[in-house]
C-alpha positions as CSV (number, residue, x, y, z in Angstrom):
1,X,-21.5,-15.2,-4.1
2,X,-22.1,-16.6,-0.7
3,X,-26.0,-18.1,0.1
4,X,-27.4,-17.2,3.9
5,X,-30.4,-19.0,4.7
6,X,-33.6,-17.3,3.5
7,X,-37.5,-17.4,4.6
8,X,-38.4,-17.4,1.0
9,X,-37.5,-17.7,-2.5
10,X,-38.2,-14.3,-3.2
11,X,-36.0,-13.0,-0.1
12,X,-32.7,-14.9,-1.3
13,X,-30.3,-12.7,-3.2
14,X,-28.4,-15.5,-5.0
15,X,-32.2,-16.7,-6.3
16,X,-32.8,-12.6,-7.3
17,X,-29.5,-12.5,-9.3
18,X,-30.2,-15.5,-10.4
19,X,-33.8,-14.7,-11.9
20,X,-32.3,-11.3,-13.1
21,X,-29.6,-12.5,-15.4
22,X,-31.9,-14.9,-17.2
23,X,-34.4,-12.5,-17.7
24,X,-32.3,-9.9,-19.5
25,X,-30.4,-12.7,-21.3
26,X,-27.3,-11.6,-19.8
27,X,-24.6,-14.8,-19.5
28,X,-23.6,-15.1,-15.8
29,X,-23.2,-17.5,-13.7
30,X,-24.4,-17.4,-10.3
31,X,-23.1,-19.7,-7.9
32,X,-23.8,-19.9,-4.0
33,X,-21.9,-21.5,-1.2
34,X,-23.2,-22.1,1.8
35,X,-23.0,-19.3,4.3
36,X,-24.1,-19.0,8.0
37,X,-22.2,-19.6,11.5
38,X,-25.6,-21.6,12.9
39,X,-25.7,-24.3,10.5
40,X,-29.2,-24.3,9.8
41,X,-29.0,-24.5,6.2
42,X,-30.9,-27.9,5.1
43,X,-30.0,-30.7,3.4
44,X,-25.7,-29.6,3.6
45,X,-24.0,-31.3,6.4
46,X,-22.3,-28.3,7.5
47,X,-21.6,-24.9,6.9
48,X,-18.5,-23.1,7.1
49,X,-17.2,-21.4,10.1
50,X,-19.6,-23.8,12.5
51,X,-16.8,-26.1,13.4
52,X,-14.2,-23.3,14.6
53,X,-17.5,-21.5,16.3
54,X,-17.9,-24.6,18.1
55,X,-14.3,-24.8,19.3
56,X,-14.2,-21.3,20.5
57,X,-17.8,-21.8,22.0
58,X,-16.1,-24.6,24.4
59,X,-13.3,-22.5,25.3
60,X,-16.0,-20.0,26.9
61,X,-17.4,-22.8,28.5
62,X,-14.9,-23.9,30.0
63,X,-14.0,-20.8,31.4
64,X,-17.6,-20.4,32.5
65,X,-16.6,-24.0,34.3
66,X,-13.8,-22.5,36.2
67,X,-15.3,-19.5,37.4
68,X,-18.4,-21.6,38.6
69,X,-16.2,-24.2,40.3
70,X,-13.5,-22.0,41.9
71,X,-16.0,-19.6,43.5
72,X,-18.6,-20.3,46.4
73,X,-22.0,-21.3,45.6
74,X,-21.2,-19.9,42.0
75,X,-23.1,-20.7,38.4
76,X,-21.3,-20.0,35.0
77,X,-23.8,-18.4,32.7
78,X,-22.7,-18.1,29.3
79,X,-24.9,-17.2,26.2
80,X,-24.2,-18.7,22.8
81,X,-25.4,-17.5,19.3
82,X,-27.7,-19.2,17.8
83,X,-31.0,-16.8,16.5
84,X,-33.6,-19.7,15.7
85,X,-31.6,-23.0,16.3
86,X,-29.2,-24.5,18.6
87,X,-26.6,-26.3,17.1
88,X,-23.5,-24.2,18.4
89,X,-24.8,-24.2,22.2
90,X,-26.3,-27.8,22.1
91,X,-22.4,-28.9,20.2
92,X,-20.3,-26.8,22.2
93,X,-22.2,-28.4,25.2
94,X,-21.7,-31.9,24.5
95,X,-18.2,-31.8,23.1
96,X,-17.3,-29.3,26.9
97,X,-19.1,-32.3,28.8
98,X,-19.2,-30.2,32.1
99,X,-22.5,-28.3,31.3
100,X,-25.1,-29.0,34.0
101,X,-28.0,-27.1,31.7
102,X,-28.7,-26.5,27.8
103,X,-30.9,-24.2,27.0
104,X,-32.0,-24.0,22.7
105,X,-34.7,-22.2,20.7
106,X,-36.3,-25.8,19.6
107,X,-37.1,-26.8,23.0
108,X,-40.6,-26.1,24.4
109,X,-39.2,-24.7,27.7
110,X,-41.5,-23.7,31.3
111,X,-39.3,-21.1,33.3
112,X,-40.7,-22.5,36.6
113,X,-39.0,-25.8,35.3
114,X,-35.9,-24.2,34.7
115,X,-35.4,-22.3,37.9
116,X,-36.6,-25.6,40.3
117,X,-33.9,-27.5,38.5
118,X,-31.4,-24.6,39.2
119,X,-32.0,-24.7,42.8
120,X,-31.9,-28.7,42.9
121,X,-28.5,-28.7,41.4
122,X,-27.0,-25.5,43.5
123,X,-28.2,-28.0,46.8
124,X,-26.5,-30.6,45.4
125,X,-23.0,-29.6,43.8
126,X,-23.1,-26.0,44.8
127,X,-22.6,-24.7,41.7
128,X,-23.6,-25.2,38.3
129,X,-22.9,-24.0,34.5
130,X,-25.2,-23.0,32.0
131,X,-25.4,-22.6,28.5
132,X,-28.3,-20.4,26.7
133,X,-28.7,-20.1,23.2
134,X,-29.7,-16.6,22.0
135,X,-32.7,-17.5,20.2
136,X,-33.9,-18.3,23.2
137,X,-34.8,-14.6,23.6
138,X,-37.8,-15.2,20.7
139,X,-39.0,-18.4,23.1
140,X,-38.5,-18.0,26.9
141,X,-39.0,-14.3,26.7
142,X,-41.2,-11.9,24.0
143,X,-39.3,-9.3,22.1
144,X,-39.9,-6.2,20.6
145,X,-40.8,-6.6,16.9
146,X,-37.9,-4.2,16.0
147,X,-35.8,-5.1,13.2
148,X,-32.1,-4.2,13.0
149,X,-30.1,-2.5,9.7
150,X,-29.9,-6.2,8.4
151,X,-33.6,-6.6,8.5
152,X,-33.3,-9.3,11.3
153,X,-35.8,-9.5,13.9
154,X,-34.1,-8.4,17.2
155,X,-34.4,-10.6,20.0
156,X,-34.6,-10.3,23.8
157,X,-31.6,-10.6,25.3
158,X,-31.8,-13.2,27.2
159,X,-28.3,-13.7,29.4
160,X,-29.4,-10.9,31.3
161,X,-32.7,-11.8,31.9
162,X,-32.0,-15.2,33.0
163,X,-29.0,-14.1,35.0
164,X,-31.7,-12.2,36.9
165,X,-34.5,-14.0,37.0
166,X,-32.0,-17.4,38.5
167,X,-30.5,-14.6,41.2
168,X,-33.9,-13.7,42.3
169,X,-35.4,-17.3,42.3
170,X,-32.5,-18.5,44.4
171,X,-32.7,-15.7,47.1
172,X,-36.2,-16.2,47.8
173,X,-35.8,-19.9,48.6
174,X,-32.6,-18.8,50.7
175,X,-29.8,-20.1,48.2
176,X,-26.5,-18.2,48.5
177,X,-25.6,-17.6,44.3
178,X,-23.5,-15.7,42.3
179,X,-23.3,-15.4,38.7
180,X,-20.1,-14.9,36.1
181,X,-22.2,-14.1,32.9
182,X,-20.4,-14.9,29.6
183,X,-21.3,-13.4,26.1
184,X,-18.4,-14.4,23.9
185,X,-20.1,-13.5,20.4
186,X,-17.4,-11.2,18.4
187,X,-14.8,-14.2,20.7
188,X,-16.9,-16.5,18.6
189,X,-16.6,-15.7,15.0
190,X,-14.0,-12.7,14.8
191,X,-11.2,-15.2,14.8
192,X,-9.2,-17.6,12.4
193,X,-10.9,-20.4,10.7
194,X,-9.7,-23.8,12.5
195,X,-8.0,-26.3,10.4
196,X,-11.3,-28.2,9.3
197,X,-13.1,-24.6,8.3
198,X,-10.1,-23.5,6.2
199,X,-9.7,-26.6,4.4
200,X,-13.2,-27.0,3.8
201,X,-13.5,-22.9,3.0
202,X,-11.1,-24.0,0.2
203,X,-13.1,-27.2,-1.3
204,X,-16.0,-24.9,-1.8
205,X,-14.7,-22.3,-3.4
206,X,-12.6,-24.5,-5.7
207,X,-16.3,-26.3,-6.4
208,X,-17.9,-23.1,-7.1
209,X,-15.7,-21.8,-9.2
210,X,-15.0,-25.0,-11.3
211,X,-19.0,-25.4,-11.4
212,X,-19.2,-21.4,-13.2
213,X,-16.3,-22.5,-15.5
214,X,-18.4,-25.8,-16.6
215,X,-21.3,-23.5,-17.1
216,X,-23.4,-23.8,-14.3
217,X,-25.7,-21.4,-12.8
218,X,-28.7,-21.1,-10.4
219,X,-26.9,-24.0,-8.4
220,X,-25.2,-23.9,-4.2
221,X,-22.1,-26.5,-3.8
222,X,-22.0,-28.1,-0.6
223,X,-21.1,-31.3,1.1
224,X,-24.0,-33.6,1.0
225,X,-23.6,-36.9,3.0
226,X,-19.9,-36.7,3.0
227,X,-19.9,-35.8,-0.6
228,X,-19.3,-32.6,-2.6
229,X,-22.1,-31.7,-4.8
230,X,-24.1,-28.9,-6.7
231,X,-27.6,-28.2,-6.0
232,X,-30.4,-26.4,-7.3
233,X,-30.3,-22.9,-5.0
234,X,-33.9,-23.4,-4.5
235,X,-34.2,-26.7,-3.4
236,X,-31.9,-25.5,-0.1
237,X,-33.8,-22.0,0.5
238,X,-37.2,-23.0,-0.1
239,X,-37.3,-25.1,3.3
240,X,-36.7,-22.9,5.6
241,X,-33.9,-22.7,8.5
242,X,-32.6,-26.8,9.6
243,X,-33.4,-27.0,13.6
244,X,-32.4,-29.2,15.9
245,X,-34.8,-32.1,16.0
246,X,-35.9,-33.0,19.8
247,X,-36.8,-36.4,18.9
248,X,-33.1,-37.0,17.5
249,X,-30.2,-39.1,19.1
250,X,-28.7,-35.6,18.9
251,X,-30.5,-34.0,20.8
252,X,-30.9,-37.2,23.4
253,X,-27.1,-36.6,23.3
254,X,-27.1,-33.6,24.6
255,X,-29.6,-34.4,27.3
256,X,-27.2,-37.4,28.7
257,X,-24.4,-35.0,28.6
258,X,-25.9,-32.6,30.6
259,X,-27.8,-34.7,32.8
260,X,-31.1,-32.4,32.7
261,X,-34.9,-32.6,32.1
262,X,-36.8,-31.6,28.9
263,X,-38.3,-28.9,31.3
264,X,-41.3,-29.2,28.9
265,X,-44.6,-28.2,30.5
């Protein structure tokens, strides 16, 4: 069975099936691999389907780069997934190298900041692109509290909002603007797994099946330091969601690439 990230022990369904089978003595083994397009599962080094996210998340940037850059006084807007971290948007951003803005859950963010830097760059190159991680709707803006089927919280959306709230900030200080928004989500991960993802698809399952065969159960293979390893399904979703750490040289990364403030407070 696949393993998504959960809040709690009691919340993750390989740990439940798990806990099940040994309490009626039924012989089972339950096996997770790794499973979730953000990459926020701790202690793996990636998940599957992150890299070929990635690569489809620069080709929308990209086009967000064009539009922006072929059209007067124009800004590329494109929202990227990402529900509480931003490893797609913040990767995507550094590997497309022509972001001018990168906008992720982790960051403590003041709006005000945001739309001063906006203007600054619109007088200077007379256009910009932008990159906004979903999760961002939880941060910037206040949502609802709903839940959908899945049980997920459900989140501002946030392209819209800050393709409005740029277009109105810009007219009052007499900055000409218009804005291509991009949501490429289904773009994203309803395609075919790149070459690394379907290689790497592949080494998992072979691990988690060879792992039942030995006997194993209660355990999550992954690829641990470069390394292909079992672990203990508890000791990846009793942690919590893996973020992007602002005081990393990944995240400093990102900020050289995109040549913009913290816009912290």
């Amino acid at each position: 069975m696949s393993l998504r990230v959960c809040r709690s022990l009691q919340n993750c369904k390989a740990m439940q099936s798990f806990k099940s089978m040994t309490e009626i003595g039924h012989e089972c083994a339950v096996v997770g691999v790794p499973k979730t397009i953000d990459n926020d599962i701790t202690l793996v080094d990636r998940t599957f389907g992150f890299d070929t996210a990635c690569t489809e998340a620069r080709k929308a940037i990209d086009s967000a780069y064009i539009e922006a850059t072929t059209n007067a006084n124009c800004i590329g807007l494109v929202k990227l997934m990402g529900r509480h971290c931003g490893w797609i948007a913040s990767t995507a951003t550094i590997a497309a190298r022509n972001v001018d803005i990168c906008l992720i859950p982790e960051m403590d963010i003041s709006l005000a900041s945001v739309m001063d830097y906006v203007a600054e760059v619109m007088r200077r190159q007379k256009y910009a692109v932008i990159v906004v991680a979903e999760g961002c709707g939880d941060t910037l803006i206040t949502s609802d509290g709903g839940k959908d089927a899945g049980g997920n919280k459900v989140l501002a959306d946030i392209g819209p909002f800050l393709k409005d709230a740029i277009t109105k900030h810009l007219k009052s200080i007499d900055i000409p603007v218009s804005i291509k928004y991009i949501d490429p989500t289904y773009m994203i991960r309803a395609v075919p797994a790149n070459a690394f993802d379907s290689i790497y698809c592949s080494v998992l399952a072979q691990m988690a099946v060879h792992a039942a065969m030995a006997g194993y159960t209660g355990i999550s293979v992954g690829k641990v330091d470069e390394r292909y390893v079992m672990l203990p399904i508890h000791s990846i979703v009793d942690k919590g969601a893996r973020k992007v750490d602002l005081r990393s040289r990944f995240f400093e990364r990102m900020l050289d690439t995109t040549g913009q403030p913290s816009f912290a407070p």
